[in-house]
C-alpha positions in Angstrom: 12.9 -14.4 -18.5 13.5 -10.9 -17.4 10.6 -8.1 -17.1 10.1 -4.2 -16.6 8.6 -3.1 -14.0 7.3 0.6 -13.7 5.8 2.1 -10.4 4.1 5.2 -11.4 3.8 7.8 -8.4 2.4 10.9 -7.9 6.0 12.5 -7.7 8.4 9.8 -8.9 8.4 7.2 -11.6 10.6 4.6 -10.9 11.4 1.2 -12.8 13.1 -1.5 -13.0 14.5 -4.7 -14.6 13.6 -7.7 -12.8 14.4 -10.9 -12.5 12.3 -14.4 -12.4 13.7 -14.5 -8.3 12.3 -10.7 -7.7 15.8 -9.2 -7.8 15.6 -6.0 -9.6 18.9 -5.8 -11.8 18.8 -2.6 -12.5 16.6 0.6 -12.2 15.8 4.1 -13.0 13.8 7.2 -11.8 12.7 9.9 -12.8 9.9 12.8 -11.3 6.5 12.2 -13.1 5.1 14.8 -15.4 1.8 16.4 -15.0 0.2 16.0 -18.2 -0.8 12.3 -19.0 0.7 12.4 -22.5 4.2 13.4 -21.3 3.6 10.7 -18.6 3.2 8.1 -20.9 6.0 9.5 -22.9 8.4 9.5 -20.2 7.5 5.4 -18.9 8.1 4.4 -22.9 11.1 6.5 -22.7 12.3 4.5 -19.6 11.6 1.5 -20.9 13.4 1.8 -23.7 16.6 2.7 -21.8 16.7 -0.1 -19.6 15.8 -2.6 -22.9 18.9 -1.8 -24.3 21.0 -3.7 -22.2 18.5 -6.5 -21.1 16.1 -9.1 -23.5 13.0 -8.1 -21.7 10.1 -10.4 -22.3 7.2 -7.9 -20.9 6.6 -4.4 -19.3 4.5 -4.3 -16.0 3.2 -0.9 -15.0 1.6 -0.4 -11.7 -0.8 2.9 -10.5 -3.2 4.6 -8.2 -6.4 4.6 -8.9 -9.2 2.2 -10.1 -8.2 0.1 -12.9 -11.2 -1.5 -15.2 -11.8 -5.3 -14.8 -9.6 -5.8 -18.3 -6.5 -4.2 -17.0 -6.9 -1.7 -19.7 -8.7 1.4 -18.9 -7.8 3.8 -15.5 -11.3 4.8 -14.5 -10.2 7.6 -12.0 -6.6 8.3 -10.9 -6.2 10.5 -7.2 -2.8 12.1 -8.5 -2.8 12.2 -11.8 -5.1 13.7 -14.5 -6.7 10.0 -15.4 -10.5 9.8 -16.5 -11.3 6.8 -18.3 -7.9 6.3 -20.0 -6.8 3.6 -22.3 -3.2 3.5 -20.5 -2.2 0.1 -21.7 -3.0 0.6 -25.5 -1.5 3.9 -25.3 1.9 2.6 -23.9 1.5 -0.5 -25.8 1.9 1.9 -29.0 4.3 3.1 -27.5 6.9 1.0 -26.0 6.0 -1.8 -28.6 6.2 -4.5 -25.9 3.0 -6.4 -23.9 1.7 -4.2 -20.7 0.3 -5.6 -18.2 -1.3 -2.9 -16.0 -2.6 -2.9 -12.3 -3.0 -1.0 -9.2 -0.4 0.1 -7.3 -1.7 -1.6 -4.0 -2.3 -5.0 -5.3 1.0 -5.0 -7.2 3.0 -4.0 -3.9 0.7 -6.8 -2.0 1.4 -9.5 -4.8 5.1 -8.6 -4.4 5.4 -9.1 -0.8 3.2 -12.5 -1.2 5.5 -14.0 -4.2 9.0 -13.1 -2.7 8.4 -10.6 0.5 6.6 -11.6 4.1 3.5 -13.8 2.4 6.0 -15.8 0.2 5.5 -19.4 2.4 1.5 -18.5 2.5 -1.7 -19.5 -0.2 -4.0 -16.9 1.6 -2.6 -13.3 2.8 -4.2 -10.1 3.0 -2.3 -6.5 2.5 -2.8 -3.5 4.4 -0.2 -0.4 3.2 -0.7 2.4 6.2 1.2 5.8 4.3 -0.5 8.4 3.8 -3.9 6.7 3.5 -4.5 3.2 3.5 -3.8 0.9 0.4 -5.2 -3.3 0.4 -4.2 -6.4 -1.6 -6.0 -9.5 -1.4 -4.3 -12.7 -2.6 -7.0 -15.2 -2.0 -5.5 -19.0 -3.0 -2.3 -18.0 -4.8 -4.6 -15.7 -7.2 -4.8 -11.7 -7.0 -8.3 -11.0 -5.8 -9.6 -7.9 -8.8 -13.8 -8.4 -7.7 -16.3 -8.6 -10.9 -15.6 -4.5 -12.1 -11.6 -4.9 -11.0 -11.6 -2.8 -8.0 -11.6 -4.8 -5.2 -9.6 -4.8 -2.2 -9.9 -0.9 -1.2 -9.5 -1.9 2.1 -8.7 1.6 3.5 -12.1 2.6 2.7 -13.8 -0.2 5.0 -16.6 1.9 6.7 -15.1 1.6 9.9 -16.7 4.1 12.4 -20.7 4.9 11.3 -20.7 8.8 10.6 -17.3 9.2 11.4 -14.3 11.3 10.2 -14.6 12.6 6.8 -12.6 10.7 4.4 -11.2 12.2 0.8 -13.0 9.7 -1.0 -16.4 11.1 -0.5 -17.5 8.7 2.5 -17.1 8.7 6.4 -15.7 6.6 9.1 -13.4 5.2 6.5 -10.6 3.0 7.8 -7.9 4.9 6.5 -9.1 8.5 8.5 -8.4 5.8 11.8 -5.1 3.3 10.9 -2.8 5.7 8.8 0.0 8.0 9.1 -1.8 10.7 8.5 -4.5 9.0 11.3 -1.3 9.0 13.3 -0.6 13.0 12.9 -4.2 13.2 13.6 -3.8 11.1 17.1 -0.9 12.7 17.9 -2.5 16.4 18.0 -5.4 15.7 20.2 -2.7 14.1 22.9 -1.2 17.2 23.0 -4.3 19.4 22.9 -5.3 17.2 25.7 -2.3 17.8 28.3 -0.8 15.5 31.0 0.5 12.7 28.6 0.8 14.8 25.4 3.3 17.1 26.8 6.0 15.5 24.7 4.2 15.5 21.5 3.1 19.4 22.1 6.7 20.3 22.5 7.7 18.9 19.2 4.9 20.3 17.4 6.1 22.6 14.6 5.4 25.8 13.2 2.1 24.1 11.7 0.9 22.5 15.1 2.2 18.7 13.9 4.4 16.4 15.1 7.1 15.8 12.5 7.9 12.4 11.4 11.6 12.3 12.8 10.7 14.0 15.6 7.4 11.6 16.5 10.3 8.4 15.5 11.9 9.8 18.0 9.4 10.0 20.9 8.6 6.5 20.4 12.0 5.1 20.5 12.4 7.2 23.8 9.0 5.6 25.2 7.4 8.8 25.5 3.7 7.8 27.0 1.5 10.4 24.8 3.7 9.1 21.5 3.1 5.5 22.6 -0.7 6.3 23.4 -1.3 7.6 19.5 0.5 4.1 18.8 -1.6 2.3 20.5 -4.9 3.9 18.8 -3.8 3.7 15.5 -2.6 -0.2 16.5 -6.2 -1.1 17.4 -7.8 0.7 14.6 -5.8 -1.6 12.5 -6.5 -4.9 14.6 -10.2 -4.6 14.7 -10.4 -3.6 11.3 -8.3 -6.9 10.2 -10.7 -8.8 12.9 -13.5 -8.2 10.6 -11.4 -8.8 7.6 -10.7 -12.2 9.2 -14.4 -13.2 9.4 -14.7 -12.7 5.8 -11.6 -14.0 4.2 -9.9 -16.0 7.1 -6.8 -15.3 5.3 -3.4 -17.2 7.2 -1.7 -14.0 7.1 -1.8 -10.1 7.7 1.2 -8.3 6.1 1.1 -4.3 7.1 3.4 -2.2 4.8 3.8 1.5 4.2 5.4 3.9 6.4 3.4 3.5 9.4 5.1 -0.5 9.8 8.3 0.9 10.5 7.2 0.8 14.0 7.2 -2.9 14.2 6.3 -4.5 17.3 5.1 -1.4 18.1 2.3 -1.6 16.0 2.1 -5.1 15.6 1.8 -6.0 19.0 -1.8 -3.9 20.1 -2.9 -4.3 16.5 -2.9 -8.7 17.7 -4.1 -7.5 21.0 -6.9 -5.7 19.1 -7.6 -8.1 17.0 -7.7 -11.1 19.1 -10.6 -8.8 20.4 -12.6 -8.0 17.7 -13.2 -12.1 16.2 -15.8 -14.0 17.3 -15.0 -17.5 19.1 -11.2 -16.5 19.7 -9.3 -20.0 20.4 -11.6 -22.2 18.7 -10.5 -21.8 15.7 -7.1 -20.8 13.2 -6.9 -17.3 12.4 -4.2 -15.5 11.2 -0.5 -14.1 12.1 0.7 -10.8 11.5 3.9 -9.2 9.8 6.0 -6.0 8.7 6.2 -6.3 4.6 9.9 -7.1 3.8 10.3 -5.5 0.2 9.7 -1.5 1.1 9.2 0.9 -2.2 10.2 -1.7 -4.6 7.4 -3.9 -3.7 5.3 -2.8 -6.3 7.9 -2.6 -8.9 8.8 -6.1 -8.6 5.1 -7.5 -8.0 3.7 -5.7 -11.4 7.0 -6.9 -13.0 6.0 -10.9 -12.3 2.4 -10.5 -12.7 3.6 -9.0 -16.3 5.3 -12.4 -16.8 1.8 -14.5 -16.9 1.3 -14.8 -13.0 -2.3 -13.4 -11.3 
């Protein structure tokens, strides 16, 4: 039984014909319109294409944003022009096919737990560090959604009391302290700071950061300032997924997103970190950490099998 999955963006649409084993057999992409009725348009439009070559039983579609507890209504999109919208009757009309509809976060994270990094695991825990920080919980083999649907918005974990201002409204929020825009942030005051962050300050750009390639490569050379903005981002993480621990003792951690291309890097003070941050360390099972397998088409192929029956 073949499915469609659609990851919807803030820039690209992309989607996909996927396959009961979480191959995707074939895919498209296109850049996502501003208005929410051309959006909508443009997914039914995709759809259609890549039905005419495939028997597709179902149509997955995966967002930002908070999703009501039916899986029917977006309550509030960050990109995109969403305020309380039907999206799954609308493309239903649409595209004539079942939607199944879900946030972008939790389909990446049920991805990476059916065929990615959590695939061998009952009880796994998501963290995507991009831009901000993203969460899925998968809580015995079922997608935790909370009683109103919008659990696991792990990135806005109050993390530091009265702390950095987050966009969400809120301070001290995880994602102000464990993402790569936490990682720009680090990066900066190293350099303002001298002695270590020499490196860093002579890579800053025209704008005062630290571009991507350019931080990549400081870290591969071992540059100490780089390493150091690492390391707090790393234990940011670690102590945030000590407390997660306590609550949902889950048997594994899987950190996606741009941020886990550092690997060991990361991983390795984020254990450090958290071995720190649980109470009674060694007396009891807790949890192992690893770098999401599945990159961008995670979402596409965990919305595609949660559109064939699976939650």
């Amino acid at each position: 039984m073949l499915n469609v999955g659609i990851d919807i963006g803030g820039t690209k649409i992309a989607g996909g014909v996927v396959d009961p084993d979480g191959n995707i057999l074939e895919r498209r992409r296109v850049a996502t319109p501003t208005d929410p009725s051309a959006l909508a348009e443009a997914v039914a439009v995709m759809v259609a294409d890549l039905t005419t070559t495939h028997d597709v039983h179902a149509v997955g579609v995966a967002a930002a944003g908070f999703i009501d507890a039916t899986r029917s209504v977006i309550l509030h999109a960050p990109n995109i022009d969403w305020v309380e919208e039907p999206l799954r009757s609308e493309l239903e009309g649409r595209i004539g096919r079942p939607v199944t509809l879900e946030n972008d976060a939790n389909a990446a994270g049920w991805g990476e737990f059916r065929f990615g990094a959590g695939r061998d695991v009952d009880d796994m825990v998501m963290l995507t560090l991009g831009t901000g920080v993203g969460g899925a919980v998968i809580i015995g083999g079922r997608l935790l959604l909370g009683g109103n649907g919008t659990a696991a918005e792990l990135g806005h974990i109050r993390f530091e009391r009265g702390g950095r201002p987050c966009g969400c409204g809120q301070r001290g929020c995880l994602e102000q302290y464990a993402s790569g825009r936490a990682l720009q942030r680090e990066a900066a005051e190293i350099a303002d700071a001298g002695g270590i962050g020499a490196g860093l300050a002579a890579a800053r750009d025209a704008e005062g950061i630290v571009p991507a390639a350019a931080m990549a490569a400081l870290i591969e050379g071992g540059d100490a300032g780089a390493l150091e903005a690492v390391s707090r981002v790393a234990t940011a993480l670690g102590e945030a997924c000590g407390g997660i621990q306590s609550v949902l003792d889950p048997e594994l951690f899987v950190i996606g997103g741009g941020v886990a291309d550092l690997g060991e890097r990361l991983l390795g003070p984020a254990r450090t970190a958290f071995a720190a941050a649980l109470p009674g360390y060694g007396q009891h099972p807790v949890a192992s950490f690893a770098i999401a397998t599945l990159g961008n088409d995670a979402g596409l192929i965990g919305v595609a099998d949660l559109a064939g029956g699976r939650v």
